[in-house]
N, C-alpha and C positions, 0 to 999 in steps of 0.2 A: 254647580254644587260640588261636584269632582275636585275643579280645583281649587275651591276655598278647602275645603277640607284639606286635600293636601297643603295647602298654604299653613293650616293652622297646626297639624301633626307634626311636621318637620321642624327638625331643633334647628335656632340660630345657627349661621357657621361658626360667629366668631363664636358663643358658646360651646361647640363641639371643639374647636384649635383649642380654647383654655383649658378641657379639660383633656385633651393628648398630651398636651405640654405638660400639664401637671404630671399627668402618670410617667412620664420620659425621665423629666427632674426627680419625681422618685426612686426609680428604678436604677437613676445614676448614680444618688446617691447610696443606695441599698450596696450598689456594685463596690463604688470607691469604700466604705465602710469596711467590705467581704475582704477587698484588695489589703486596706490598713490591717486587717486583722490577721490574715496570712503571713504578710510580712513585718508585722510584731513578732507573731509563734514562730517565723524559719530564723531570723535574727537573736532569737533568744535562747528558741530551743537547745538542750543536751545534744538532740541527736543531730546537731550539723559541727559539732565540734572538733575541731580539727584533730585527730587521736595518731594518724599514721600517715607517714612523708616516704616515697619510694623514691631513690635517687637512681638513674642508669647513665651510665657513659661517664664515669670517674675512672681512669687508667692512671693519668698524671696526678691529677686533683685528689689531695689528704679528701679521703671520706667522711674523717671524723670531725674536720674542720667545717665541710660542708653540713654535715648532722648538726651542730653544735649552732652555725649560723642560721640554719631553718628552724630548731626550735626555738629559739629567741623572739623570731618574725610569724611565725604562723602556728606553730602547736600551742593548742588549748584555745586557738581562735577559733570564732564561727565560718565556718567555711563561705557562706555568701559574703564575708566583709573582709575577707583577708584579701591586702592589695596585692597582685602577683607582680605589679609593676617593684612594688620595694623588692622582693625577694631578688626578681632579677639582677636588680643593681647592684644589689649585694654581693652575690657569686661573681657579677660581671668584674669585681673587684677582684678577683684570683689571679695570676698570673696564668695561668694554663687553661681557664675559661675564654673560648673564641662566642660561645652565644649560650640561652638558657630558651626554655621551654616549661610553663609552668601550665599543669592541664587539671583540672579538681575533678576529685574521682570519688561520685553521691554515696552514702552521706558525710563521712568524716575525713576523706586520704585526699593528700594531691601527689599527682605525679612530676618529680622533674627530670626534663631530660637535659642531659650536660652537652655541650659539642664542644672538645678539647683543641686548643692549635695543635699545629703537629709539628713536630719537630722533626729537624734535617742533620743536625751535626750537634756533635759535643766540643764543648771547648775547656780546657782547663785551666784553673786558676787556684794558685796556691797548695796546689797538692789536690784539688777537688775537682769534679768531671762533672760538667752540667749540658744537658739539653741546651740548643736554641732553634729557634725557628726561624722562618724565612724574612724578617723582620727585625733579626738579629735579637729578640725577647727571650732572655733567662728564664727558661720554665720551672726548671724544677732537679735534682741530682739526676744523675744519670747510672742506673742503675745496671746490676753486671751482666753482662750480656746483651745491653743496648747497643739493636745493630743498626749504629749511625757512625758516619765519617769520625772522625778527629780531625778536627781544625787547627792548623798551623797557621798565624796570621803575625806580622811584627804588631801592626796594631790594637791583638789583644790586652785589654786590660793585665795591669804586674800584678794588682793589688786583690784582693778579694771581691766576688763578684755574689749577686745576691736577687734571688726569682722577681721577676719584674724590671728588673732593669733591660737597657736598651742599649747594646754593647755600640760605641762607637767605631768609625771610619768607612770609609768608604769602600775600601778592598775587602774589608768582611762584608760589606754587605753583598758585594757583587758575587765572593766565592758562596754563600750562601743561596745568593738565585741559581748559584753552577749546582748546588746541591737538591734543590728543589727541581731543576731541569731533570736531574738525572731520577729522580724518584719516579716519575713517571715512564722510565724506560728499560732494558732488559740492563742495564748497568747496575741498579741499587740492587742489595745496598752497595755501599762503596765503602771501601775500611778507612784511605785518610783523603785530605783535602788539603792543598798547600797553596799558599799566595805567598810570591816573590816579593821583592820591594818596591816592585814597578807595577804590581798588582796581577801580573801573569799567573793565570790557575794551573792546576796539574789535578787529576785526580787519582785514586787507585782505586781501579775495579775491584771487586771481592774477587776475582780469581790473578790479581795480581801485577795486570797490566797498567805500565804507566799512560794514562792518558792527556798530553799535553795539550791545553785549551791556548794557551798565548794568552791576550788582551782580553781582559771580561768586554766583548764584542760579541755578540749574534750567537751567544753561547747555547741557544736551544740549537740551532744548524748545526753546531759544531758537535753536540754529545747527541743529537741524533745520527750525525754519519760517523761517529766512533760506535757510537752500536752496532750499525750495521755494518762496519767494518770486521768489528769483531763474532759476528755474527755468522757474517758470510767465510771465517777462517776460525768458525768452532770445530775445535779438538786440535787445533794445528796450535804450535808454540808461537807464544807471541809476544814481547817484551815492553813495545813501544809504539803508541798509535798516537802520530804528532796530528794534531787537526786546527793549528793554529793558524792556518790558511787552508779555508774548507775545499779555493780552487784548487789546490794540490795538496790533499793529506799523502802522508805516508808511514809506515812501520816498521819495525825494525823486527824479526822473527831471535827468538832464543828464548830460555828459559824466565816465566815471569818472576815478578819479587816477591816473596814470600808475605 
């Protein structure tokens, strides 16, 4: 008797699985509905509207250039649909933009952060004094009291020169790795920078010393043991620290050049 009666109390299985399945299939859809309807209200909503753009790490980069191209692209968008990827590309379009960083800040602002190339020398052209960088890339004017070399090269351009271009030759480019050498060392800044016509560097330290590199050859060995050349004979007069053969530098002591 026990177990007829339990035989006959107990629901079918498969009756019990149709109706889990059913309440699951509901409950999905209840969910996918709650989902659609959230992201209706964030995509439409006022309050994710893009109202305020914070730009940081603009030194070289026109600010207002940059303002001007962000709100084009993203103010008065909804913040979940604005592509950060377009913005980037945008900026990445600057001359003196080396990367971007675009971060949204709940509910209306996004942050961008700028990372600037940096420049090593000015060079001039036509009466006008411009930044470039290690790359030989035209940043931007070179403003007064920028303390970066002066580039003497035959190879500079005669004619006018213009941010984003890509200065030709080959001796500029190499006296500009001389320059980026020396940035990392107690040498910069450095006031000028000269290439001969056989491409032999020279630098001048900020306190005046001629330092002769020779053949853009192994030029980080050579302005690291002029630094420590000059280093190890700080406060002593020192005119000329030749390192064009790093097995035998030598120097010349007397008053530096001004």
């Amino acid at each position: 008797m026990r177990a007829k009666r339990r035989e006959f109390t107990s629901a079918p299985p498969r009756a019990r699985r149709r109706r889990v399945g059913g309440r699951c299939v509901l409950l999905s859809f209840l969910c996918l509905a709650t989902l659609a309807g959230v992201a209706a209200w964030a995509t439409t909503s006022d309050r994710f509207v893009v109202k305020q753009v914070i730009v940081r790490g603009t030194r070289l980069t026109d600010r207002t250039q940059v303002q001007e191209t962000l709100q084009d692209l993203v103010v008065g968008r909804n913040l979940w649909l604005v592509n950060a990827q377009t913005a980037v590309r945008a900026l990445r379009s600057f001359p003196t933009v080396a990367g971007v960083a675009v971060q949204r800040r709940w509910p209306d602002g996004l942050l961008v952060l700028i990372r600037e190339r940096e420049p090593v020398a000015v060079v001039e052209a036509e009466g006008e004094r411009w930044l470039v960088d290690p790359e030989s890339m035209v940043l931007a004017p070179a403003r007064q009291g920028e303390s970066y070399p002066l580039l003497s090269c035959a190879s500079l351009p005669q004619g006018r020169v213009c941010p984003g271009e890509r200065l030709p030759g080959e001796h500029l480019r190499q006296a500009l790795a001389a320059a980026a050498c020396a940035r990392a060392l107690e040498l910069w800044p450095l006031q000028r920078l000269e290439v001969d016509p056989q491409g032999g560097i020279t630098c001048l330290s900020k306190e005046g010393v001629e330092i002769r590199c020779g053949a853009p050859a192994r030029l980080d060995t050579k302005l690291r043991l002029a630094s420590a050349v000059l280093a190890s004979r700080r406060g002593q007069p020192v005119a000329v620290v030749d390192v064009a053969d790093p097995g035998n530098p030598f120097l010349r002591e007397g008053a530096a050049t001004p």
